[in-house]
PyMOL CGO cylinders between C-alpha atoms (Angstrom):
from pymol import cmd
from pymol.cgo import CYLINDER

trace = [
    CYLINDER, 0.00, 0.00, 0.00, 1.59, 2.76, -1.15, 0.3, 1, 1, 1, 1, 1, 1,
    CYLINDER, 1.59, 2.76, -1.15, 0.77, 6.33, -1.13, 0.3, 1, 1, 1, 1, 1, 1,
    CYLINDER, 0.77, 6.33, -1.13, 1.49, 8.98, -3.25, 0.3, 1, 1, 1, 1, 1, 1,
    CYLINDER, 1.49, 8.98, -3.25, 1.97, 12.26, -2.45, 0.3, 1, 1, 1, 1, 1, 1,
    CYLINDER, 1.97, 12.26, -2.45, 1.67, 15.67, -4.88, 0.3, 1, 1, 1, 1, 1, 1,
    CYLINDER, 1.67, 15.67, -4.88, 4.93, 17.42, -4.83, 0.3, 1, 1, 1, 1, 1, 1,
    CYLINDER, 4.93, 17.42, -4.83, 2.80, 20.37, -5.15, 0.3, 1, 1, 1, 1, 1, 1,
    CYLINDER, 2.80, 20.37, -5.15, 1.17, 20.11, -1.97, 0.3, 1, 1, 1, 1, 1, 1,
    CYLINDER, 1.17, 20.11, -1.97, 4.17, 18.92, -0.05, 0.3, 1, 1, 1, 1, 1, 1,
    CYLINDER, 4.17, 18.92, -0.05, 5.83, 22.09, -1.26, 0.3, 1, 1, 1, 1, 1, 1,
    CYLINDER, 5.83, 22.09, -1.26, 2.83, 24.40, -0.08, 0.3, 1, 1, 1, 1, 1, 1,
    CYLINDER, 2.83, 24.40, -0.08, 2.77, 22.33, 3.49, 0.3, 1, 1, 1, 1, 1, 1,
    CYLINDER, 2.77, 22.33, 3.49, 6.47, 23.13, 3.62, 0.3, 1, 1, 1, 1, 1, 1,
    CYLINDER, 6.47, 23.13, 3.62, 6.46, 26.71, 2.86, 0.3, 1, 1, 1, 1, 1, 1,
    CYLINDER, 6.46, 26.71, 2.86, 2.94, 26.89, 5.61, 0.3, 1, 1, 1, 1, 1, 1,
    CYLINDER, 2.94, 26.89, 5.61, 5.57, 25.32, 7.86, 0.3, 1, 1, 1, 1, 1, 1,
    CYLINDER, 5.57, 25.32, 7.86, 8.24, 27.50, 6.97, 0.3, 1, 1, 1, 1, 1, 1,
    CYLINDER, 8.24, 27.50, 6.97, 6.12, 30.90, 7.06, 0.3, 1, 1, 1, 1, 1, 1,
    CYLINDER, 6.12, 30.90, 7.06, 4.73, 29.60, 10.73, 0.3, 1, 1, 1, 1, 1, 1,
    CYLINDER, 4.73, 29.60, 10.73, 8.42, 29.02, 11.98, 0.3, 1, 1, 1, 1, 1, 1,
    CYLINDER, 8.42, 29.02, 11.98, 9.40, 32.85, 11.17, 0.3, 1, 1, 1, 1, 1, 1,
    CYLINDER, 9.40, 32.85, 11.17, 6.00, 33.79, 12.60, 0.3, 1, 1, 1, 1, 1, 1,
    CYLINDER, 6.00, 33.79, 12.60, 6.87, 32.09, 15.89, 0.3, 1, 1, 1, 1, 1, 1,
    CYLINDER, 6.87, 32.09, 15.89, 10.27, 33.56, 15.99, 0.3, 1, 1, 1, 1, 1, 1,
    CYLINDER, 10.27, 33.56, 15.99, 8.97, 37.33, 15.70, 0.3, 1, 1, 1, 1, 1, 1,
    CYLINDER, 8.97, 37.33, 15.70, 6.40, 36.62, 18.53, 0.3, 1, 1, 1, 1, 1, 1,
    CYLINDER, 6.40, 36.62, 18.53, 8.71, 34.82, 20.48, 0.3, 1, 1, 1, 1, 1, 1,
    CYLINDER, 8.71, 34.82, 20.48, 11.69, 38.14, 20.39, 0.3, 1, 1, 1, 1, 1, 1,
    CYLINDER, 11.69, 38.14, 20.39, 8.70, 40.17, 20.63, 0.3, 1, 1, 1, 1, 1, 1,
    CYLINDER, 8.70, 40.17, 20.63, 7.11, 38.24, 23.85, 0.3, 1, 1, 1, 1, 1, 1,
    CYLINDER, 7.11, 38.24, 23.85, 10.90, 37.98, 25.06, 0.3, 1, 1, 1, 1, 1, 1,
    CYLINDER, 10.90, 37.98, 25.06, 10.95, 42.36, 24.34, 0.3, 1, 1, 1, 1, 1, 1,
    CYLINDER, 10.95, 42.36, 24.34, 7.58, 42.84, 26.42, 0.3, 1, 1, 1, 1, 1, 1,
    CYLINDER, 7.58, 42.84, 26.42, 8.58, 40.44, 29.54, 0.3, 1, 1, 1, 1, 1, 1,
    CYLINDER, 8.58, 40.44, 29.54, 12.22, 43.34, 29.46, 0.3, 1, 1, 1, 1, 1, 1,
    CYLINDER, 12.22, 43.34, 29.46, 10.01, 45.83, 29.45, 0.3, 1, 1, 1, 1, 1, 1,
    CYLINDER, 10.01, 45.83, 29.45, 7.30, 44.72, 32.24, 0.3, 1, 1, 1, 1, 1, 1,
    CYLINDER, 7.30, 44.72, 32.24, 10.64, 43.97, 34.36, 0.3, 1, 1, 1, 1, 1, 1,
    CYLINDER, 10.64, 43.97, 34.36, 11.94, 47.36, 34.15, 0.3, 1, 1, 1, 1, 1, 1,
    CYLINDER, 11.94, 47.36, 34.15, 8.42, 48.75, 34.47, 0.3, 1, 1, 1, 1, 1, 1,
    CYLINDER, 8.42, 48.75, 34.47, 8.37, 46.65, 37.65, 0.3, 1, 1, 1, 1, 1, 1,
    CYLINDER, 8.37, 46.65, 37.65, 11.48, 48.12, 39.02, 0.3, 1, 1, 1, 1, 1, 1,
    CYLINDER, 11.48, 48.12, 39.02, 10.08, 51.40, 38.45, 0.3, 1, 1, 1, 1, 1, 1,
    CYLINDER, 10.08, 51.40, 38.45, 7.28, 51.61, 40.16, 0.3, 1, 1, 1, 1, 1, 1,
    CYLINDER, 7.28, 51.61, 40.16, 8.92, 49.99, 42.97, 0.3, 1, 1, 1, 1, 1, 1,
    CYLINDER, 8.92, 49.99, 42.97, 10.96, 52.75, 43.38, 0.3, 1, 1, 1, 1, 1, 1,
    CYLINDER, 10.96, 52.75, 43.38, 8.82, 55.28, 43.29, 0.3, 1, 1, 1, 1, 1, 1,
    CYLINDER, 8.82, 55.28, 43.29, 6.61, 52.79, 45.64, 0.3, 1, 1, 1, 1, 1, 1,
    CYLINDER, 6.61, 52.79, 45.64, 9.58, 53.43, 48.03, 0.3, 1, 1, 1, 1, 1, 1,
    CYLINDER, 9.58, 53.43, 48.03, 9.66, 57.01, 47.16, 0.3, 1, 1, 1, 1, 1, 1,
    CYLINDER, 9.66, 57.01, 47.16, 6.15, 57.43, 48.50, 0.3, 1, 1, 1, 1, 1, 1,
    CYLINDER, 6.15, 57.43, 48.50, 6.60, 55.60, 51.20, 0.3, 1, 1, 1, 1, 1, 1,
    CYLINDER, 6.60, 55.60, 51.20, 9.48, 57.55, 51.94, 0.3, 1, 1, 1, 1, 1, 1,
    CYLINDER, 9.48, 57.55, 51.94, 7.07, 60.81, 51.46, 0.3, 1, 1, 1, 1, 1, 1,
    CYLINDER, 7.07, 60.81, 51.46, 4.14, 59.06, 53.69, 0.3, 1, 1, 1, 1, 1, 1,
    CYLINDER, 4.14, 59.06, 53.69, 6.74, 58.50, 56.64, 0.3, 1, 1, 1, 1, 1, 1,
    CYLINDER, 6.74, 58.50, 56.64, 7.59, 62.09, 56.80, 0.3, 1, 1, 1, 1, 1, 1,
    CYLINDER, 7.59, 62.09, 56.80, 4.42, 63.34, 56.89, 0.3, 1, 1, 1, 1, 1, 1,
    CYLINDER, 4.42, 63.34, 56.89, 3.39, 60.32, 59.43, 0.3, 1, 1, 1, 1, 1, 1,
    CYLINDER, 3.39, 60.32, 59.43, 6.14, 61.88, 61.66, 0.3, 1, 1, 1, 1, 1, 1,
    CYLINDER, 6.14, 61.88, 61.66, 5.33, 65.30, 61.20, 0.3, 1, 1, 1, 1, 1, 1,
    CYLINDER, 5.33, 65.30, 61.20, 1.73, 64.71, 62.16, 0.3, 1, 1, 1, 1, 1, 1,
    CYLINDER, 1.73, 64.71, 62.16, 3.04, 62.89, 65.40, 0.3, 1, 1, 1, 1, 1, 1,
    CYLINDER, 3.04, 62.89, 65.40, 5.04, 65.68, 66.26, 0.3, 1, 1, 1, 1, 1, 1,
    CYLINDER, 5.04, 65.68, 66.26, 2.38, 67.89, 66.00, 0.3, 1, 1, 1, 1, 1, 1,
    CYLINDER, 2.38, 67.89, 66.00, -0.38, 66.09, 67.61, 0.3, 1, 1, 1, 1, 1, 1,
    CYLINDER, -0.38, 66.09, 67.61, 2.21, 65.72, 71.03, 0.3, 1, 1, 1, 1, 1, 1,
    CYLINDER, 2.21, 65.72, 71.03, 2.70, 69.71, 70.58, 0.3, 1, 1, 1, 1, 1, 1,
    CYLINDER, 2.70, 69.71, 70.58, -1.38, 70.10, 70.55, 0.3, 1, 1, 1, 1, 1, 1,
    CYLINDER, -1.38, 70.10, 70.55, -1.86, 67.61, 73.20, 0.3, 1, 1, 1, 1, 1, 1,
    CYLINDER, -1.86, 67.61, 73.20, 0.70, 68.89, 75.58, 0.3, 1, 1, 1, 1, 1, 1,
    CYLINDER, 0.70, 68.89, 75.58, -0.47, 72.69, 74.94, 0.3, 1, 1, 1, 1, 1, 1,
    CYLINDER, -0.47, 72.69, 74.94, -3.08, 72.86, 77.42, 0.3, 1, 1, 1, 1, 1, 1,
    CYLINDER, -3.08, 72.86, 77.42, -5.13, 70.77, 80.18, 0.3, 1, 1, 1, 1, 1, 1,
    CYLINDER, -5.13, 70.77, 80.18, -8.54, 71.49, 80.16, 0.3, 1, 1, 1, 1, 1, 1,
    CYLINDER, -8.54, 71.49, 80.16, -11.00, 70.80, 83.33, 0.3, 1, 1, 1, 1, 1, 1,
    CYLINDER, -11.00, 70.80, 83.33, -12.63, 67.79, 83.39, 0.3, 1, 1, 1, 1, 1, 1,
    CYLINDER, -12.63, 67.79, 83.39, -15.67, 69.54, 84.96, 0.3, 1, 1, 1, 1, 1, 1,
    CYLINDER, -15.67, 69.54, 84.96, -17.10, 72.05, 82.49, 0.3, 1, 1, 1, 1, 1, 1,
    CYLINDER, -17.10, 72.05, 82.49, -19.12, 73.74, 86.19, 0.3, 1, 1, 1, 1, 1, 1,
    CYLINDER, -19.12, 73.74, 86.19, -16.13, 75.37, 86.75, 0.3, 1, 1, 1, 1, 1, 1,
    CYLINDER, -16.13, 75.37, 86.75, -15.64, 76.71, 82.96, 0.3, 1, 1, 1, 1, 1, 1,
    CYLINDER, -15.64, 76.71, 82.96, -18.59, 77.92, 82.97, 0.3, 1, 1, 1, 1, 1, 1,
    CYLINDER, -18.59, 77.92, 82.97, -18.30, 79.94, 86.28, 0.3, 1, 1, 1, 1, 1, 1,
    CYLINDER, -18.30, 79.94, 86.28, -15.40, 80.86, 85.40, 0.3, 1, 1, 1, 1, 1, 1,
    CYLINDER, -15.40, 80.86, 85.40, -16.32, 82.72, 81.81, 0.3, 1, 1, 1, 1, 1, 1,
    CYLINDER, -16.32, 82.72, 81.81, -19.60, 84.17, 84.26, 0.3, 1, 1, 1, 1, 1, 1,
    CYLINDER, -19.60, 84.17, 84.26, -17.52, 85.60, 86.20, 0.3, 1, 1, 1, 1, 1, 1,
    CYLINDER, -17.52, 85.60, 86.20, -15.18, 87.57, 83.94, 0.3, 1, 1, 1, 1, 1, 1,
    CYLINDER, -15.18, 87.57, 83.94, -18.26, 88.70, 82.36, 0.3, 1, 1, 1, 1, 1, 1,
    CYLINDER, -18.26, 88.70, 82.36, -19.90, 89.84, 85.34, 0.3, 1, 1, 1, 1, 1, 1,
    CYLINDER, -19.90, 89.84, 85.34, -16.72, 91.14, 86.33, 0.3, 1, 1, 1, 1, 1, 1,
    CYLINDER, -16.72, 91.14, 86.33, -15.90, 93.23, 82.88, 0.3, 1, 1, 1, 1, 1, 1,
    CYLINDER, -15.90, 93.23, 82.88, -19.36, 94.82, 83.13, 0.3, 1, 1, 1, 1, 1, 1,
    CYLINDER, -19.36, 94.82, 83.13, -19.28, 96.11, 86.53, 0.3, 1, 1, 1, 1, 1, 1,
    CYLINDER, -19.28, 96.11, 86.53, -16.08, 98.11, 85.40, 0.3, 1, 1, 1, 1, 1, 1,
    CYLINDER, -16.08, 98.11, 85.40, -17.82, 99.33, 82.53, 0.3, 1, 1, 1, 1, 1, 1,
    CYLINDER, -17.82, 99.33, 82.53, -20.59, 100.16, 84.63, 0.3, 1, 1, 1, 1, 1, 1,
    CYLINDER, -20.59, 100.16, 84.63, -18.26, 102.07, 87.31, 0.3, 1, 1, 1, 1, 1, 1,
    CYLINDER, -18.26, 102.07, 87.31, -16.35, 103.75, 84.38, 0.3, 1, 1, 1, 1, 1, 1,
    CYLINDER, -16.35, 103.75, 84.38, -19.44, 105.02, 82.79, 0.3, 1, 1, 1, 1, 1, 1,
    CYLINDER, -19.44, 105.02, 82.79, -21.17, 106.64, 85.71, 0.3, 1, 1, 1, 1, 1, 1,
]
cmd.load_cgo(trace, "trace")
């Protein structure tokens, strides 16, 4: 049992194969080009990831040190009686000398 194949056709199978094979290669370098490039791309952005962290930790800092200065400013009472007789008080008091100056 023989079979006979067309020259023909084996030639156009061959040159299918051969036109695949350069196809391959260009998407291959090309794939190999794109995977370089998403590396450095990579790199990249982790630096300026570290950049911005950088940034963040500064401004983390700054907002500690400021928050200790506004804490530590002032102690108010606990009992808001005594703020409130306190500001009564003044008032009264800054009337009556307006009142004494005036007459």
């Amino acid at each position: 049992m023989e079979v006979s194949i067309d020259p023909r056709i084996l030639n156009k199978v061959l040159l299918i194969c051969q036109k695949n094979s350069t196809k391959l290669d260009q998407i291959s370098k090309r794939q190999d080009e794109m995977e370089a490039m998403m590396v450095e791309q990579r790199e990249m952005m982790a630096e300026q990831k570290d950049k911005i962290d950088q940034i963040l930790s500064k401004f983390e800092v700054q907002n500690n040190v400021d928050n200790k200065v506004v804490k530590d400013k002032g102690k108010k009472t606990k009992n808001e009686f005594y703020q409130v007789n306190i500001c009564f008080i003044i008032n009264s008091f800054c009337l009556y000398y307006i009142s004494l100056v005036l007459t």
